[in-house]
C-alpha positions as CSV (number, residue, x, y, z in Angstrom):
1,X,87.3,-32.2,92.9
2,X,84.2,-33.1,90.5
3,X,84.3,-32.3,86.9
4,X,82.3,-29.8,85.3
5,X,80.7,-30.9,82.3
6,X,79.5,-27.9,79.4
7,X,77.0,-28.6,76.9
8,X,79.7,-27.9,73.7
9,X,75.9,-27.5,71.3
10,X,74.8,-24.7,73.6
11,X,78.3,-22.7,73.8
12,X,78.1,-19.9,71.5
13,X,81.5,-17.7,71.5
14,X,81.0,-13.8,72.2
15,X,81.0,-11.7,69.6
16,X,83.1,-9.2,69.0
17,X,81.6,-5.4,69.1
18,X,81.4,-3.4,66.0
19,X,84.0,0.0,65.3
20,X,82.2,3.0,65.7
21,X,82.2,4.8,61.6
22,X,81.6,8.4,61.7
23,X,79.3,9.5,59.2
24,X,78.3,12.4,57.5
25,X,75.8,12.8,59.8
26,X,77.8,13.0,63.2
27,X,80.0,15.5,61.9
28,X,80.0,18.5,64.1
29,X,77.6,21.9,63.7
30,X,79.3,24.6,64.3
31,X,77.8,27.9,65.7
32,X,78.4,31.5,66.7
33,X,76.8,33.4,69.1
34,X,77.9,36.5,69.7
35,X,81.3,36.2,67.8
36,X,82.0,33.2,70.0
37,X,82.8,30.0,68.2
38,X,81.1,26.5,69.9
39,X,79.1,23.5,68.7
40,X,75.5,24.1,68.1
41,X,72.8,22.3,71.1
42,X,70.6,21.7,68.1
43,X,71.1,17.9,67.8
44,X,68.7,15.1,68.9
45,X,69.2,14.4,72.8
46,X,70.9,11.6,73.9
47,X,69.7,9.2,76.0
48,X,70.2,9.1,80.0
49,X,69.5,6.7,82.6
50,X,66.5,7.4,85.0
51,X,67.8,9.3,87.8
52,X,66.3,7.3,91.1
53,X,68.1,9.6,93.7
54,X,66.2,12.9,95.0
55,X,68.2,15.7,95.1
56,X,67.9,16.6,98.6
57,X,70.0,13.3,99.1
58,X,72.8,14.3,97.1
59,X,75.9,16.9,98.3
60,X,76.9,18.0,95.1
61,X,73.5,20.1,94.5
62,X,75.1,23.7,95.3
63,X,77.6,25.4,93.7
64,X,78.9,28.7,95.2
65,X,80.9,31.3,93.0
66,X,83.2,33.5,95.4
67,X,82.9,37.1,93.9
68,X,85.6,39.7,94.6
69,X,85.5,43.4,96.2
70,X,85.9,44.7,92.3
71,X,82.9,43.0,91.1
72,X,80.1,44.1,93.6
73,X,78.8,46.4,91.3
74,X,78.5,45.2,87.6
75,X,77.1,42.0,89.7
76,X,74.1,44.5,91.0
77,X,74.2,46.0,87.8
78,X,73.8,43.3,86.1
79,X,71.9,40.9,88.5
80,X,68.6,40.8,86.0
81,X,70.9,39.4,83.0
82,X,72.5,36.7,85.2
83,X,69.4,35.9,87.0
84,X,66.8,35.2,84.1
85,X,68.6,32.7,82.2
86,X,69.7,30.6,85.1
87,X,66.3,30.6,86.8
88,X,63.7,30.8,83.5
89,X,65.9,28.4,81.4
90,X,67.9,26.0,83.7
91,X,65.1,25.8,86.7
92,X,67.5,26.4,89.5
93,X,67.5,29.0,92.0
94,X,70.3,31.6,92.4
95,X,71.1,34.1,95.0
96,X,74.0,36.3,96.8
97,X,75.0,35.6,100.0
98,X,76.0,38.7,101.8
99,X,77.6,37.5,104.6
100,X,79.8,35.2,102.6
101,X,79.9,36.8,99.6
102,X,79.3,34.2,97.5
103,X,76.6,33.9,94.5
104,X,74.8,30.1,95.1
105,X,73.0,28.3,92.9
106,X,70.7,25.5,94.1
107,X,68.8,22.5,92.1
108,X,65.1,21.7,93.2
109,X,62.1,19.7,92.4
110,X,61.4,21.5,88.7
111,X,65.2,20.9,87.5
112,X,65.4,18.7,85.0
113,X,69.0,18.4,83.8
114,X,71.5,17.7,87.1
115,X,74.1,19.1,84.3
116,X,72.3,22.7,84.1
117,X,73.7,23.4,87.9
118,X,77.4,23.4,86.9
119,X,76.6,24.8,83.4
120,X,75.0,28.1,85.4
121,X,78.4,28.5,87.8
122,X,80.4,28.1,84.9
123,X,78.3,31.0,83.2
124,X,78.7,33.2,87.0
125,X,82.1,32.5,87.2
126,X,82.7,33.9,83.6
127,X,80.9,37.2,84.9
128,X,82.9,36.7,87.6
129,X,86.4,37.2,85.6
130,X,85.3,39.7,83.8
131,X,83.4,39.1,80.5
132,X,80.6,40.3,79.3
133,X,77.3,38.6,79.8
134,X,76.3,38.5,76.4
135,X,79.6,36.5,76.1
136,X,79.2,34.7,78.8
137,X,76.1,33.2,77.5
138,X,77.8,31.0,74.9
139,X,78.5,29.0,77.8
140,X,75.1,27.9,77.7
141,X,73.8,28.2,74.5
142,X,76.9,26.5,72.7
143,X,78.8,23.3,73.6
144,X,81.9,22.1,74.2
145,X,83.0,25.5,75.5
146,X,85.9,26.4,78.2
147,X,87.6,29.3,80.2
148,X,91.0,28.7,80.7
149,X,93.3,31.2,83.2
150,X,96.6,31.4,82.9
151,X,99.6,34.4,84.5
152,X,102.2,36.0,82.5
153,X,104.4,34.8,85.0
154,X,103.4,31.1,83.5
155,X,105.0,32.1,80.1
156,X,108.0,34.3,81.2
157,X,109.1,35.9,84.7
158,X,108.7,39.5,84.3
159,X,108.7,42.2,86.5
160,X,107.8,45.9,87.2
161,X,108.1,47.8,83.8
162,X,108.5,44.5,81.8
163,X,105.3,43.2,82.7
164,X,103.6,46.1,82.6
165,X,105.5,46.4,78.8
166,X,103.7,43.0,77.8
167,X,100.5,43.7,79.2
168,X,100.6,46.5,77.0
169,X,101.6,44.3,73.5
170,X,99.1,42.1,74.8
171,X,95.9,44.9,74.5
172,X,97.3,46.8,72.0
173,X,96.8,50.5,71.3
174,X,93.2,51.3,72.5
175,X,92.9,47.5,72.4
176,X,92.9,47.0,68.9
177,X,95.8,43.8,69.1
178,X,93.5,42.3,71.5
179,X,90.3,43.0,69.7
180,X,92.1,42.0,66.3
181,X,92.8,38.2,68.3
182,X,89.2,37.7,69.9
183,X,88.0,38.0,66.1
184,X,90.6,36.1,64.6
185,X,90.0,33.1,66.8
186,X,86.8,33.5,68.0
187,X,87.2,33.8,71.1
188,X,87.2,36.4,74.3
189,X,89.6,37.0,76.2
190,X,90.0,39.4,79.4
191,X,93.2,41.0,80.3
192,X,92.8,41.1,84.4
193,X,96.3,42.8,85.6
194,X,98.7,39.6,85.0
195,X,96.0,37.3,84.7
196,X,94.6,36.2,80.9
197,X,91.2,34.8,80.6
198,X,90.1,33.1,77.6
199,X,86.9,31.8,76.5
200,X,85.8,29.6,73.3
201,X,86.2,26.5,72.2
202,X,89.1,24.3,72.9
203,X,91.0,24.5,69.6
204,X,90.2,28.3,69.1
205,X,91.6,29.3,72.9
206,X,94.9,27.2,71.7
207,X,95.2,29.6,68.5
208,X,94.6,32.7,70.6
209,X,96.9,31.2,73.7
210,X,99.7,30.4,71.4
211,X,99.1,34.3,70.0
212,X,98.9,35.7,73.6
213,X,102.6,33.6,74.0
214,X,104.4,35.2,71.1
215,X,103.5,38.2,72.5
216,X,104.6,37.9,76.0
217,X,107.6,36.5,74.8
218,X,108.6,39.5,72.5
219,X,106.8,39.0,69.3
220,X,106.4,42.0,66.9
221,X,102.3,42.3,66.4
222,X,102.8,42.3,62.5
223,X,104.0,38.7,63.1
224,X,101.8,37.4,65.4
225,X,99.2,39.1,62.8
226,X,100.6,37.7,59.6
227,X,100.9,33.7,61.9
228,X,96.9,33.9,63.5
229,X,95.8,34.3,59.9
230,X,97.3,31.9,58.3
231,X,96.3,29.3,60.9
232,X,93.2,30.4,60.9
233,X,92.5,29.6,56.9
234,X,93.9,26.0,57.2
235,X,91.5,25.2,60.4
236,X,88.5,27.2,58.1
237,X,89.2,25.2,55.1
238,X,89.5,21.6,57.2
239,X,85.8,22.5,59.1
């Protein structure tokens, strides 16, 4: 076995990498559109590496939103809302499939952002469930925001007039407890039979899920009230 012989002048040790210190200036905007909650787009890009594959080579450059019976017709209604932002503004094409009822939305040669594709189905999908499109917007004109879906059943097992006795703390009379939540929290939230959608940012949907909770579980409004506020003016103060 021969020797290896290293030039010990030449032999520089690596160095190590520098901590990352936030400053001032990283610290994060925060923006609300439409009573909605999310960090502001309005910060310099950052850089990406050059994309070298077309994207009639790739699989991943369709998504398709299954829509159900309910939602036929505030998706015809509403087909212009839906339609101009994702085609104007994210340069891909949309349609409804008939046969399978499914919206699809496709990249092509003018998109410019691979990133805009599942930005737009997460903006159908939130149609989809059941919020507004003006709400649904913030999805993509605000970062860093989420719809998350849980069931009452995930909180507590209820049944018959039970669940339909929680559903009931949950909106509220004339929906004023749900209302009073959405604008506590900043967030939306749609009450779909069992199912709870929430959409905002991830902090705020873990104020207004942890409200949603007390309820289900029994909680008085007055207290769940009195508990949202005063979490709400320590996470004001801290931003």
């Amino acid at each position: 076995m021969t020797d290896i012989n290293i030039d010990t002048d030449n032999f520089e040790p690596k160095r190590g990498t520098k901590r990352f210190v936030p400053t001032e200036e990283t610290d994060m905007e925060v923006e609300v559109h439409n009573g909605i909650q999310g960090r502001s787009k309005n910060r310099p890009p950052k850089s990406k590496k050059v994309r070298t594959q077309s994207f009639s080579e790739t699989k991943d450059d369709v998504r398709r939103i299954p829509v159900p019976t309910h939602r036929y017709t505030p998706l015809k209604e509403n087909w212009l809302k839906i339609f101009t932002p994702v085609v104007e503004h994210l340069q891909l094409q949309i349609r409804f499939n008939l046969k399978s009822r499914n919206v699809e939305i496709k990249t092509y040669e003018d998109t410019k952002d691979i990133a805009n594709l599942q930005k737009a189905a997460d903006f159908v999908k939130a149609f989809v469930y059941g919020f507004e499109v003006e709400d649904a917007l913030a999805l993509l004109r605000l970062d860093d925001l989420f719809v998350e879906t849980f069931e009452i059943k995930d909180v507590k097992t209820l049944k018959g007039d039970h669940q339909s006795r929680a559903i009931g703390r949950l909106a509220g009379k004339g929906g004023r407890t749900k209302f009073t939540i959405e604008n506590v929290t900043k967030t939306r939230i749609v009450l779909a039979d069992s199912k709870i959608h929430i959409l905002g940012s991830f902090q705020n949907i873990a104020l207004a899920r942890r409200a949603i909770c007390n309820l289900i579980l029994g909680s008085p409004p007055s207290k769940v009230y009195g508990q949202l506020r005063s979490v709400a003016s320590r996470v004001s103060e801290r931003m």
